[in-house]
N, C-alpha and C positions, 0 to 999 in steps of 0.2 A: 164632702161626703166620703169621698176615699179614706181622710187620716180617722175616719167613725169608724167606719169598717174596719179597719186596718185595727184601732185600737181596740175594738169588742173581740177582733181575731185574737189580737196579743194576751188579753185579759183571759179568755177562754181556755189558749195554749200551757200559760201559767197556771191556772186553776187545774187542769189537769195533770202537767207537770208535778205538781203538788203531791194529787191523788195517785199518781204511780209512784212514786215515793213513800209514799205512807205504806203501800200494800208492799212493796219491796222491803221497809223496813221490817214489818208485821211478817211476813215469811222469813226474814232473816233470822230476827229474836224466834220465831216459833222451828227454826230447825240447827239452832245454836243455844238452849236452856240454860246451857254449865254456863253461860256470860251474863247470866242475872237474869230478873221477868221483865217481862214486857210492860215498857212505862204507856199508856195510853193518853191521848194528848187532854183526856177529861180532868184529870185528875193533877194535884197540884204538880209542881216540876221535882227533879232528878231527888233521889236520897241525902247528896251530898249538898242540899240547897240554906241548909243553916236556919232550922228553923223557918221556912217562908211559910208555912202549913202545920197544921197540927191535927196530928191522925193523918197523915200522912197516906199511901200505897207500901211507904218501905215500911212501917211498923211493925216488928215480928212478936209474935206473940210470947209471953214469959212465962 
């Protein structure tokens, strides 16, 4: 019963760990702009990803 506990603890600490990450990230990009926009994790991955996506976040318009 301890290593359940123990493990729901673990998993919770990590899920949150996460989630402060994210917002630390998310404040960082929102008060540093000139280092590019804000990739959101919905959306497919980085500019530099070689075609993985089409229509893309990075698309600029022409």
């Amino acid at each position: 019963m301890d290593t359940y506990l123990i493990t729901i603890g673990l998993i919770l600490c990590i899920a949150l760990f996460g989630i402060a990450v994210q917002r630390i990230y998310e404040g960082f990009a929102r008060r540093h702009p000139e280092l590019g926009p804000f990739r959101e994790t919905g959306k497919c991955g980085s500019c530099g990803g070689g075609g993985a996506c089409s229509g893309g976040s990075c698309d600029t318009p022409r």
